[in-house]
N, C-alpha and C positions, 0 to 999 in steps of 0.2 A: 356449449349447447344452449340455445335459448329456450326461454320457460315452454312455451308451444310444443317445441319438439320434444320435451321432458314431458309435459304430461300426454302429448300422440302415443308415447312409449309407456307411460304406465298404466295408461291404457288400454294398450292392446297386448302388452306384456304378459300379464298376468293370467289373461284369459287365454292364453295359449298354453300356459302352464295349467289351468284350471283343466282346460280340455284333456292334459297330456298326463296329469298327475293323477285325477281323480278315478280311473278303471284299476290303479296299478297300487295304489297307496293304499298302504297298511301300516298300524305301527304296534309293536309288542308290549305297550308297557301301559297300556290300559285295559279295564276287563272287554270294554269292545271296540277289536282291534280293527275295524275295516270302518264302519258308518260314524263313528264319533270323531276321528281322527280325522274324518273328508269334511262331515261339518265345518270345524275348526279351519281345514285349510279355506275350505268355500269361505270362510267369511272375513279372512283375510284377503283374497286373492280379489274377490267379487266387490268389496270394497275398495280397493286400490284403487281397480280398473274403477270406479262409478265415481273418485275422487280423480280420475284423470282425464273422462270422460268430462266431469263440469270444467274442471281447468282448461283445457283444450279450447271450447266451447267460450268460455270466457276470455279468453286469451284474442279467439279468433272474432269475437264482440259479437257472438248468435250461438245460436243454439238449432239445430239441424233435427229435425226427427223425421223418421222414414216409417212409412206406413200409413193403412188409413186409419180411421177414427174410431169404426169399430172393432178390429184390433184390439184398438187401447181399452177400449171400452171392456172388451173379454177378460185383459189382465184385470182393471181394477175393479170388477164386481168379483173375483175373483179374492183381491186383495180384502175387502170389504168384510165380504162373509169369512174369509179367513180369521180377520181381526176380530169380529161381533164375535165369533164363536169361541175365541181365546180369550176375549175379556170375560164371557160369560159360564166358562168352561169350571166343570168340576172338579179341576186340577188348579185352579187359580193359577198363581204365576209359572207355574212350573208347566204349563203348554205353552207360553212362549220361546220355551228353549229347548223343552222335549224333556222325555223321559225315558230313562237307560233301555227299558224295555224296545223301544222305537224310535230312536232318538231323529229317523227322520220326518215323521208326522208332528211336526211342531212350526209352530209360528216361524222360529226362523230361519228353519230348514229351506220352507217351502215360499214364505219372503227372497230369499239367494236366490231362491233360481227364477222366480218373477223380476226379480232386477238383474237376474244374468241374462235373461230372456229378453229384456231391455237392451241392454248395453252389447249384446250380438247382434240385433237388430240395426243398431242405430251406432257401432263404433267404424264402422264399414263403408267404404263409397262404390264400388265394384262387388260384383256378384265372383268375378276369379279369385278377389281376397281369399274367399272363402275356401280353396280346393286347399292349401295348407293344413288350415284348419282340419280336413275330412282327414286330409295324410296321417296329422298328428295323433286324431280322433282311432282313425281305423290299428297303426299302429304300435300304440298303445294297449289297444284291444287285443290285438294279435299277441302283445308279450305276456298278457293276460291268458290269453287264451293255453298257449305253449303249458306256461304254469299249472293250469286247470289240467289240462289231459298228464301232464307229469302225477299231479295230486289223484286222479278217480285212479291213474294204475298203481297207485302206491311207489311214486318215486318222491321220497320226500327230502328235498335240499334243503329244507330250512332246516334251521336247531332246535327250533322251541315246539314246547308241549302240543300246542294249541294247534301247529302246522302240520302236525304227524297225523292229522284226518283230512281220507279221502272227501268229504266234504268242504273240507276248508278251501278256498280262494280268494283274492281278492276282489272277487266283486259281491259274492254272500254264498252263494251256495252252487253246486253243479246244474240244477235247474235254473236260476236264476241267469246265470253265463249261457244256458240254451238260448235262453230268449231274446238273451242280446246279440248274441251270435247270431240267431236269425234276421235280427233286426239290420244288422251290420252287412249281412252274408251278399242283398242284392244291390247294396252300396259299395260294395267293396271288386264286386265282379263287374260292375258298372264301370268302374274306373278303372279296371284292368283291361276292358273292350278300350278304353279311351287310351290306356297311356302307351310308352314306346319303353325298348330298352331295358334297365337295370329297376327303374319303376315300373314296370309293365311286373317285371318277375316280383318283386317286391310284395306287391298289391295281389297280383296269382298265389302265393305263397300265402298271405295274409286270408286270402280267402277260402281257401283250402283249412289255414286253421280251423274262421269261424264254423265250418261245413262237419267237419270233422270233431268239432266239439257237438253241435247239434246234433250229428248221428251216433255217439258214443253216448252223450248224457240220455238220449230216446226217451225226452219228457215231453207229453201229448201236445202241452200247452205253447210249447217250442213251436213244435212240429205243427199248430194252427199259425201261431203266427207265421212263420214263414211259408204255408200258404195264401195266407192274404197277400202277405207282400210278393207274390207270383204271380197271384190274379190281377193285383194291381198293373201289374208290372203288364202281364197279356190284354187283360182291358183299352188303356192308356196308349201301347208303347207300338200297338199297328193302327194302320190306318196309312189315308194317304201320304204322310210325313213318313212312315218308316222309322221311326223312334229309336224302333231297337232292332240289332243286324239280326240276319238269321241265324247265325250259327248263334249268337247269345239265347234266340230264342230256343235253340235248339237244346242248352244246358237251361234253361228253365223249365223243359218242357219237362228233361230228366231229374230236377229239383222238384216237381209236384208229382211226381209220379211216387219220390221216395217219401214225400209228408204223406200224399194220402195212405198208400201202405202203411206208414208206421203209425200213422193216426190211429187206422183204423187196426193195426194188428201191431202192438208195440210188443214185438218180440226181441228175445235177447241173443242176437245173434253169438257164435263163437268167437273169441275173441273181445268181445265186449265185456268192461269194466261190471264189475257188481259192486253196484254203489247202495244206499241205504237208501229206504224209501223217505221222502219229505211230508214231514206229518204235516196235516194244515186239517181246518175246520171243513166238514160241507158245506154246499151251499145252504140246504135246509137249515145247519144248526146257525148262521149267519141271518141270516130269515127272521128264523126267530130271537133271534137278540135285538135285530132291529125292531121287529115289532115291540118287545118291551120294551125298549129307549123310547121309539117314538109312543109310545102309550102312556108314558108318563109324562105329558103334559105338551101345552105349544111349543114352551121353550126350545125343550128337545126335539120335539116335529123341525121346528125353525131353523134351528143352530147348532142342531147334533150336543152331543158332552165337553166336545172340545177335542185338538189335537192331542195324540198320545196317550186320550180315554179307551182306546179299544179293548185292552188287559182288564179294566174295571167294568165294562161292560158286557163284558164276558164271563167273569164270576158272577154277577147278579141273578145273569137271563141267561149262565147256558142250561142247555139240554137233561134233565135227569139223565137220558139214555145214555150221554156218554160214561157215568158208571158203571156201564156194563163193559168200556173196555178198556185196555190197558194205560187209553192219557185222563183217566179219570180227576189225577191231580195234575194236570199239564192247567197252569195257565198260557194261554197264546197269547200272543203280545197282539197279532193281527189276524185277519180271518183268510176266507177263501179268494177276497176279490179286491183289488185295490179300489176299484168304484164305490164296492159299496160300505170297506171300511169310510170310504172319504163323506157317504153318505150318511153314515153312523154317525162320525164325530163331528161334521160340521151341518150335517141337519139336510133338508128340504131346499134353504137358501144355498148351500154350497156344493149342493148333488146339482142343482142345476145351475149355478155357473160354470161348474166344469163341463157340463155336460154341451153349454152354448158354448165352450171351447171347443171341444173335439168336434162341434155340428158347424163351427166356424169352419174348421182347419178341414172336413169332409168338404163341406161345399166350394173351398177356396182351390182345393184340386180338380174335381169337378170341373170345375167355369174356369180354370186355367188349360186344363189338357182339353177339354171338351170343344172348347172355343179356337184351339190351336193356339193361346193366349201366352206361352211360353217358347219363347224364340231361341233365346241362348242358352248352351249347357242344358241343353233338351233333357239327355238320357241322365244327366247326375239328378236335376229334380224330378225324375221319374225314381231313380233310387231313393232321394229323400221320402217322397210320398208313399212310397212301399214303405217305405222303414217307420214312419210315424202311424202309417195306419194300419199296421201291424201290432205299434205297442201299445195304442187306444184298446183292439181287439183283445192283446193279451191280459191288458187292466182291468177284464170282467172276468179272467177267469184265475186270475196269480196277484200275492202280494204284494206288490213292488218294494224294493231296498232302496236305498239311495242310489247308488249308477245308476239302477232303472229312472227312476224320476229321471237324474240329472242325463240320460240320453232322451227322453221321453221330450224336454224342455230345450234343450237343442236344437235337435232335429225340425223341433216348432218354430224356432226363430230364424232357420236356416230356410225355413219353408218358404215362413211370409216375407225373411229378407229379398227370397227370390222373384216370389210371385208378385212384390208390389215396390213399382220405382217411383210410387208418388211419396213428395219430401214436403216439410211444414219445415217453416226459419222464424225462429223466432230471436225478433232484433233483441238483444244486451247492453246495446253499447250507451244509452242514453243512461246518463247518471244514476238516478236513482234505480234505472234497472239493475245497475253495474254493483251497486251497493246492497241492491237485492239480493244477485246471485252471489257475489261474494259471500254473505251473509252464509248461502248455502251451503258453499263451500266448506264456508270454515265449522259448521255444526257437521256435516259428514266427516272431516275432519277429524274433530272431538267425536263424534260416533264413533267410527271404526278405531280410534285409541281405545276408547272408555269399553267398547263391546270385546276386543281384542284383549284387553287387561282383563276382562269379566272371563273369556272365553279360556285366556292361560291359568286361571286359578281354576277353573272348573277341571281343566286337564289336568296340572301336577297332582290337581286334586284325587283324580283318578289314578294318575298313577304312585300315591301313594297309599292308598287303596287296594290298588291291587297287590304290593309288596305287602302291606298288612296281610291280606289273605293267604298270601306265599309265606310267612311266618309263621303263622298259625300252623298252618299242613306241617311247618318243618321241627313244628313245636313247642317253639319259642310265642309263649302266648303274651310274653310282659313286651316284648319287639313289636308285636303286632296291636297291641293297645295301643304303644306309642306313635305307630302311626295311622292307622286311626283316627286316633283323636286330631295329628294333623290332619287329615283328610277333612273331616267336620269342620276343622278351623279355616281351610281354603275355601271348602263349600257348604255352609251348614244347613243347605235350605233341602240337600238330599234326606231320604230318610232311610234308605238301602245302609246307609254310614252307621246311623245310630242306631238302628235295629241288631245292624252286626257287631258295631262292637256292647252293644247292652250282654251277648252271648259272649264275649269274650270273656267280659266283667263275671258270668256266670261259672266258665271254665275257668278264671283265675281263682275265683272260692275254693274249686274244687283242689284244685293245689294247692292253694295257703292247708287245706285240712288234711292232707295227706304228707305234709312235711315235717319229717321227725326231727328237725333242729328246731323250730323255731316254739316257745313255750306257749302252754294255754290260753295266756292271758292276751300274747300278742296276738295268736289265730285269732281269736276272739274278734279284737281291734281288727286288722286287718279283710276279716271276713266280712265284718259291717259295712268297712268302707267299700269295699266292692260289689256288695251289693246294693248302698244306696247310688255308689255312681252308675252301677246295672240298670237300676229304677229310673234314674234319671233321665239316662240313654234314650231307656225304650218306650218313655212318656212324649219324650221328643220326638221321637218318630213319628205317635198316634198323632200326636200335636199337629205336625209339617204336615202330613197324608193319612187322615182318619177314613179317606176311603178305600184305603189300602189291605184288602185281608191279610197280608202277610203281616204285617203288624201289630193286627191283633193277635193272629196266632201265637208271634214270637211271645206278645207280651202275658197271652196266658201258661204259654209253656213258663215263661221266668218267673211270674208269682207260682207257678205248680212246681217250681224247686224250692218255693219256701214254706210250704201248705207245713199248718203247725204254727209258726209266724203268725199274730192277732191280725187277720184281716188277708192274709193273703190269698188263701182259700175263695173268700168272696171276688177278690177281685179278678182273680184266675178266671172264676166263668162269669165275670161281668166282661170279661176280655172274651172270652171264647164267642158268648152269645153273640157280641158285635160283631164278629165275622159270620155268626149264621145269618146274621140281618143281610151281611153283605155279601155272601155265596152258600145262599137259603138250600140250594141243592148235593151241596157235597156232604159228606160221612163225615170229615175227617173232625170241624169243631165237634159235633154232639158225640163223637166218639172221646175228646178231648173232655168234656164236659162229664160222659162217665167216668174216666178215669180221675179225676179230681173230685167228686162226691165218692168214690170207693178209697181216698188218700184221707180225707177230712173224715169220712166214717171210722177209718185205724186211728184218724186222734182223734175223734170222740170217745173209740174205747179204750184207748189206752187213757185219757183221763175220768172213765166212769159212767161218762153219757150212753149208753146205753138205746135210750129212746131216740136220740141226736144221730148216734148211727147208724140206727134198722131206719133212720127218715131218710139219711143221705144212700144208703143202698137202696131204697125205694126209687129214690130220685137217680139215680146211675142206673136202675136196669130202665127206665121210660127214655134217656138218653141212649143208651144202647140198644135199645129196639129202634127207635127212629134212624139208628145209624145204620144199622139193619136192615131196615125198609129201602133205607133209598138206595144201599148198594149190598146186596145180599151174599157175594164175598168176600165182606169186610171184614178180614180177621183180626184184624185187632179188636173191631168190639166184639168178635165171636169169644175170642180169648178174656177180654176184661167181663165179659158175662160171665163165664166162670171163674173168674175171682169174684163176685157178687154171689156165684151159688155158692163157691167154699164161704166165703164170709157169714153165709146166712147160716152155714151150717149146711148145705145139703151135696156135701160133697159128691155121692153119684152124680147127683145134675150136673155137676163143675164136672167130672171128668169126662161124660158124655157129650157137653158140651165142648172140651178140648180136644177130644175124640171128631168132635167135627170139625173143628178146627182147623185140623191137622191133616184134615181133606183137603178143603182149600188151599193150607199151607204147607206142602210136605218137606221143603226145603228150610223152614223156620227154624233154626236151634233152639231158640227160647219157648216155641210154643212144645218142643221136645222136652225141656226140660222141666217146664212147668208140669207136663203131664206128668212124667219121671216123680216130681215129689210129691203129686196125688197120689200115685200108685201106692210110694213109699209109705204115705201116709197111712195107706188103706192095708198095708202090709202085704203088697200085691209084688214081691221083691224082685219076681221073674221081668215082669213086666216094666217095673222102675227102670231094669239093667237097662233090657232092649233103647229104651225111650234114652237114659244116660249116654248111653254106648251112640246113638244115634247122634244126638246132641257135638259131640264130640269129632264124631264126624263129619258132619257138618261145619263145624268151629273148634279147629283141637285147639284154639287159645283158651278156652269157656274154661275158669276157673272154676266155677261154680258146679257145671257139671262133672268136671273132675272131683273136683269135692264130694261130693253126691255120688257118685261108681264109684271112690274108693272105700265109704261105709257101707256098700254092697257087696263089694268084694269082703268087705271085713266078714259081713254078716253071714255070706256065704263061705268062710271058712278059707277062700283065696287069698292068703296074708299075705302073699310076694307081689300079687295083683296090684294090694293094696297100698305098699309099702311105695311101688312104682309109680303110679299115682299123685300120691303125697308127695314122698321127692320131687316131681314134676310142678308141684304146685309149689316148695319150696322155695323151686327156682323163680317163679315168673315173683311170689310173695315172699320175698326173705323178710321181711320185716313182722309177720304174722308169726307170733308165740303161741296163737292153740293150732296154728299147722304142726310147729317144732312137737308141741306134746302129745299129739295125735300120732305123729313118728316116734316119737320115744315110746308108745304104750304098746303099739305093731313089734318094734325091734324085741320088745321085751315079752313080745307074746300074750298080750293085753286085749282085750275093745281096744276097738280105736276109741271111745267116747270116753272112759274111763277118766272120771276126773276132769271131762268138761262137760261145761256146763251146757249147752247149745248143741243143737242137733241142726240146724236150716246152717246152710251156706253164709262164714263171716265175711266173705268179702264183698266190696262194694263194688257194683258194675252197672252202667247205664244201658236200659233198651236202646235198640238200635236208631230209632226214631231220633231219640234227641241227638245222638253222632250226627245224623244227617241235616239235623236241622241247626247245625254250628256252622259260620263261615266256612 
């Protein structure tokens, strides 16, 4: 094989597989199994081809470029403001590569497909190259598709966790597959007017998928776009050419007839999947985030925050109002509109280069179909034109994923490859040119090793990572450190890694202090080191992503498991505060914030301070009312307000206050229980049971509360109740000796309390909050 035909081949190689791999690939052994994994392959595959593409070219002593100048011009202002806004970006380096949340809003997500957009352009000599391509494109789609409608009716072939939801697909979600469907739908019926035979059925078949996911998924946004691409399609496809036959027009006619119905009446007919609805932002609450971004200064006007800011600029600037409903703690990673997250992160300069993109690729169909200016393969670039300016339409009103881009940037290069046969040659072969492009050469070369090497450690990285996480769940918390800390060591510049295992470090304390072999002295040891390597962890994190709320949250939850510890207390809500700086509207730090001035007020009075803790309960109910304010069913500080009234001593106000509580929260065991030992307290024994007995209920694991209903029972004279109970909590606590003598005192016809010391619940049990806030 000579060098020429080696690199014609790796050239066009890959971008066949790029086309064929990227709707269908997925892979399980990362936390995200569909967009991080296409990244990865894109930059290997995209590279290849752009290192066989200069070979080629070099080989043959020119260099070929198809298209005109403004064109290029589109990509690389494009390129430009992408780059300005990533060097300038409030992510610093980590919007060059993305960030987990979005991993394809990044530098070089959206680099890939500007030079895949390239090198489809310009690896081509014939516009018929191209119809394989579509075959591969469309299916590929199709086996995608099959999968999705298996997935929305609950047939689930795959094995793992993650597959067993009817949302799940590989292209992102059942809506997202609408849109592509419809994008595909009058590409793909195009080519079934066109072909004969066993293709002919192929492509029919293929097209009937896409149509059939479109009217099963019945998502609006779907259902506009493949309106556009029907008007397109009638616009364009009569006239005196006759563009497109009548009986095709005759199934588009019945194709727009079923969008505008379901547009306007998105009913769910019988038969049809019941899928979950796709939370996403409004437009309004998008509005207004942008207005804060761009309000804080040019920069942001200019150059937005950067790729893969959209998550940070969304805890800053959203909505109070979303406190009133149930995604009140959803951070969205994106908002309502692909344009105008793009407009968020990359500013004023890169809203309008895209924008003189899509106003290019509008008027390039225009003055191609208008002018009769498209001769060959009439009715296929009458499908492409539908199908891109369809997915322009749909990117004002849906988020795009990765496919979406990567069909969005396709279908773009498929367009102009069609619509423009002017060629630029640019001579190589005179020496010092020759040693120029070589030069090139061999630095893409070294690029795609060095980024490919970069790209594998970020993945194993991942997936060890995610086995960490799978340890944990399975319990094994010293497994899950260990890997972990590999994960850190492949990619240390994450901060997801060391936030999470700072929490592991945290649950490992809790075991060293619960293990009855191991002696005082070593707990002791032990306990420290896990908590300075805890500290360590989660200093790293603020360190890498200090504009990160979740990091700070973590990091005041972990100093508020050592409150008591000289300084920990402070630093708890110098952590907390820095997250209300940076999502000034949510409940949850100032709620965080009361419960650690009502933790440092118990050690003040348990070492004497007196004055020290009627300040710090002063200081937790003005935190707890602000938490209050902003979301006015927030039971958790409804609940830590009355621990501030019992504290103060005014225990009717604390139980009046759990009393309402308990409106808000009727399903809460703990705030049952809580109430349960006011009652108790107030000698209110009918009422404690109710609340105990509820408690229980709710959670027949609550040791606590069973503890608490069997001194009820006692007191109430129900000794077998009690004895039942006890035993019960024997079981879950064999190692607790005042349970044993609390059943020794019941057996013998005793108080249960007789001879102990403690009346409040010995055992140790964590609110529910911090369970969920552990890897």
């Amino acid at each position: 094989m000579s060098l020429s035909l080696f690199f014609g081949k790796l050239n066009k190689i890959p971008l066949y597989l790029f086309l064929f791999l990227i709707p269908i690939l997925f892979l399980p052994f990362t936390s995200d199994v569909s967009d991080f994994p296409k990244q990865v392959l894109a930059s290997i595959l995209i590279l290849l081809s752009l290192i066989g593409w200069l070979g080629k070219g070099i080989c043959a002593g020119k260099l070929i470029l198809r298209g005109n100048k403004i064109f290029y011009l589109s990509l690389v202002l494009i390129f430009l403001s992408l780059l300005l806004s990533s060097v300038f970006s409030i992510l610093g380096g980590i919007s060059f590569f993305g960030y987990p949340p979005d991993i394809t809003d990044s530098f070089l997500t959206i680099l890939l497909f500007l030079i895949s957009t390239f090198l489809f352009i310009n690896s081509f000599e014939t516009e018929t190259e191209f119809l394989p391509f579509l075959f591969f494109l469309l299916l590929s789609g199709a086996v995608a598709g099959i999968f999705n409608l298996l997935q929305i009716y609950k047939i689930f072939i795959l094995p793992f966790d993650f597959a067993k939801n009817s949302s799940f697909n590989t292209i992102g979600t059942p809506n997202s597959f609408a849109i592509l469907g419809a994008v595909f739908l009058p590409i793909s019926l195009i080519l079934t007017f066109s072909s004969k035979g066993y293709l002919r059925t192929i492509l029919g078949l293929t097209s009937f998928i896409f149509f059939a996911n479109v009217v099963l998924t019945n998502f609006k946004t779907a259902w506009m776009a493949l309106m556009v691409c029907i008007l397109v399609l009638f616009i364009f496809g009569f006239g005196k050419e006759n563009k497109i036959k009548v009986s095709f027009a005759a199934l588009l006619m019945i194709g727009l007839i079923f969008s505008l119905f379901f547009y306007f009446f998105p009913l769910s007919l019988p038969g049809f999947p019941k899928l979950s609805p796709e939370v996403s932002l409004s437009f309004n609450s998008e509005i207004l985030i942008l207005k804060g971004v761009f309000g804080e200064g040019i920069k942001n006007l200019t150059l937005g925050t950067g790729p893969g800011t959209f998550i940070f600029d969304y805890s800053k600037y959203r909505s109070p109002l979303l406190n009133q409903t149930i995604f009140w703690g959803t951070r969205f990673a994106n908002g309502n509109s692909s344009f105008f997250d793009w407009l968020l992160t990359k500013g004023v300069l890169g809203g309008a280069s895209l924008v003189f993109f899509y106003l290019l690729i509008i008027y390039s169909v225009f003055k191609h179909f208008s002018k009769n200016k498209a001769k060959n393969l009439i009715e296929i670039k009458l499908g492409l034109s539908s199908g891109i300016l369809g997915l322009i339409c749909a990117s004002f009103f849906y988020s795009f994923n990765f496919t979406l881009y990567f069909a969005f940037w396709f279908l773009a290069s498929v367009l102009f490859f069609s619509f423009s046969s002017k060629t630029t040659e640019i001579n190589i072969s005179p020496p010092s040119r020759t040693i120029l492009t070589n030069g090139i050469l061999m630095f893409f070369i070294i690029f795609t090793l060095g980024l490919n090497f970069f790209q594998g450690q970020k993945y194993f990285a991942e997936v060890k990572y995610l086995k960490g996480i799978e340890a944990f769940r399975a319990g094994d918390v010293g497994k899950s450190i260990n890997l972990l800390q590999q994960a850190t060591g492949l990619n240390p510049s994450l901060d997801i890694y060391w936030r999470d295992l700072s929490q592991l470090f945290l649950a490992k304390t809790n075991l060293i202090s619960q293990d009855p072999n191991l002696p005082s002295e070593e707990k002791r040891r032990l306990t420290n080191l896990a908590i300075v390597e805890g500290a360590q962890a989660i200093n790293q994190a603020t360190n890498i992503l200090p504009i990160d709320v979740a990091n700070w949250n973590v990091r005041g939850f972990f100093y508020r498991n050592l409150v008591g510890v000289e300084g920990a207390g402070e630093l708890s809500l110098a952590s907390y505060q820095k997250a209300i700086d940076l999502e000034p509207t949510s409940p949850f730090a100032y709620g965080e914030k009361g419960r650690i001035h009502i933790l440092m007020a118990q050690d003040f009075s348990q070492k004497g301070k007196k004055d020290l803790a009627l300040e710090s309960l002063g200081l937790a109910f003005e935190s707890l009312k602000t938490a209050i304010n902003l979301k006015p069913d927030y039971a958790p500080a409804h609940y830590l307000l009355a621990v501030v009234y019992d504290q103060q001593g005014k225990v009717e106000e604390a139980i009046s206050k759990l009393e309402e509580t308990q409106i808000i929260t009727p399903q809460d065991s703990g705030v049952a229980f809580q109430l349960g030992l006011l009652y108790w307290r107030k000698d209110k024994i009918k009422e404690a049971r109710q609340q105990f007995e509820k408690a229980l209920i709710l959670n027949p694991n609550y040791s606590n509360a069973g503890y608490m209903l069997g001194l009820v029972y006692d007191k109430d004279g129900e000794k077998e109740k009690a004895k039942k109970e006890f035993e019960k909590l024997i079981t879950l606590n064999p190692q607790n000796e005042q349970l044993r003598k609390i059943l020794e005192n019941l057996e013998k016809g005793l108080p249960a309390l007789q001879g102990v010391v403690s009346s409040q619940p010995p055992i140790s049990e964590f609110p529910s909050e911090i369970q969920k806030s552990q890897p």
